[in-house]
C-alpha positions in Angstrom: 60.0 1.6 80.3 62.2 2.9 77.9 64.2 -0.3 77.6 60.8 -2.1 77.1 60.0 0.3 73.9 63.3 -0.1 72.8 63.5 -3.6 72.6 59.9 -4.0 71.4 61.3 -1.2 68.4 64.4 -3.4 67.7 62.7 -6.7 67.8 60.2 -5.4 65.6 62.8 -4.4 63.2 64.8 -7.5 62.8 61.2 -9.5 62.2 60.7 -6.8 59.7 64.4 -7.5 58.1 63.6 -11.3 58.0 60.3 -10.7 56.1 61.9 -8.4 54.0 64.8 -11.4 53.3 62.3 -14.1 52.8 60.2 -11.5 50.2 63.4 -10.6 48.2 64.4 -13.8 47.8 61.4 -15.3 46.8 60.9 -12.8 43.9 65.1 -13.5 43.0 63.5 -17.1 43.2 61.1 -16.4 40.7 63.3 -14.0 38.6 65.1 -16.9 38.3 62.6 -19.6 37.2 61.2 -17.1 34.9 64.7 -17.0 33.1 65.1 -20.8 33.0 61.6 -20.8 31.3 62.0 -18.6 28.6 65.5 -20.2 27.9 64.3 -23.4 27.3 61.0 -22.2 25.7 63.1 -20.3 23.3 66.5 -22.0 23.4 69.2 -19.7 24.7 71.2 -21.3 27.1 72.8 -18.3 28.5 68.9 -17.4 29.5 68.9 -20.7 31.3 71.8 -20.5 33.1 71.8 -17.0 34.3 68.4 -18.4 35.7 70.6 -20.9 37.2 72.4 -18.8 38.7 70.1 -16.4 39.9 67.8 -19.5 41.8 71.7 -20.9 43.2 72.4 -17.3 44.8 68.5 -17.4 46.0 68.8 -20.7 47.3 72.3 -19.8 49.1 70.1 -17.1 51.2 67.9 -18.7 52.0 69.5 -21.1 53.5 71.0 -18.6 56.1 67.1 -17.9 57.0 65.9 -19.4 60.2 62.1 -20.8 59.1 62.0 -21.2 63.0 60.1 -18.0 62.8 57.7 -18.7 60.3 57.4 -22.8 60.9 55.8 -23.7 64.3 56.6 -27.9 64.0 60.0 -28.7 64.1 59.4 -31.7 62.0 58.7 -28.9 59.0 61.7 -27.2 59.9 63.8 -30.2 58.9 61.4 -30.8 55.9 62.5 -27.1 54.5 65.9 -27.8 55.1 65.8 -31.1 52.8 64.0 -29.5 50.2 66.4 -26.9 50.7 68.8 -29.4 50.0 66.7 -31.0 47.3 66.6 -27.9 45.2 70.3 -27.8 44.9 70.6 -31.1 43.7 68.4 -30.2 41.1 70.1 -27.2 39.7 73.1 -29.2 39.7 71.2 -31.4 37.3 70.1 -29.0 35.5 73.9 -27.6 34.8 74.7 -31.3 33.8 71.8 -31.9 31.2 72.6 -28.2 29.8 76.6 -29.0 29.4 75.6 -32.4 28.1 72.8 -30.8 25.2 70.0 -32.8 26.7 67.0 -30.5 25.7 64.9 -32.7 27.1 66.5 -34.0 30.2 66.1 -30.4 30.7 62.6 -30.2 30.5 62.6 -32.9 33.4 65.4 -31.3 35.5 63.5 -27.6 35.4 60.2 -29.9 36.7 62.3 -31.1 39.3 63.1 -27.7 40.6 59.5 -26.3 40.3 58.5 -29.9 42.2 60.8 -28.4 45.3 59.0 -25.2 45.3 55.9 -26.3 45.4 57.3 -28.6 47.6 58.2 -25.8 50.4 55.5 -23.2 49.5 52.7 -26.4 50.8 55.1 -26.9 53.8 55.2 -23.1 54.9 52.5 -22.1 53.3 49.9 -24.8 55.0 48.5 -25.4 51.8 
């Protein structure tokens, strides 16, 4: 019995932890789009790509998440994963236009990224 209630305690716990991962990183996640935003609505770079950075560190965690838990089809699983993907290749984009002064490849690059959110949130989310 006791082995029973301590399992149940400790599996309870690490679905708490992985709740508690995929809640921190989606607010680093928006943290992060909220800096790209206001650096390109008011044109400081280092705003931008601290924002950057922030999302790329978001994005790295997430990766170690297993969606497993939170995705029933495996078919979505993969779907997360390649947005997942998707999202980096957009940052990476977004470093490029920034280095290269395109102010408004910027614009399109920052879509980009929102486009793979939204992307994942109506995956997981069901919507």
């Amino acid at each position: 019995m006791k082995k029973t209630i301590l399992a149940l305690v400790a599996s309870t716990t690490l679905m708490m932890a992985s709740d508690t991962t995929i809640t921190a990183t989606m607010s680093l996640m928006s943290q992060g789009l909220n800096q790209v935003q206001i650096g390109l609505l008011y044109n400081d770079q280092n705003k931008v790509k601290n924002g950057i950075e922030i999302l790329e560190n978001a994005n790295s965690i997430f990766k170690k998440v297993d969606v497993s838990k939170f995705i029933q089809h495996n078919n979505k699983i993969q779907v997360t994963k390649n947005i997942n993907a998707n999202l980096e290749k957009s940052l990476q984009q977004l470093k490029k236009d920034i280095a290269a002064k395109h102010f408004a490849a910027e614009a399109k690059s920052y879509a980009s990224v929102m486009t793979n959110c939204l992307a994942c949130h109506t995956v997981i989310r069901g919507w």
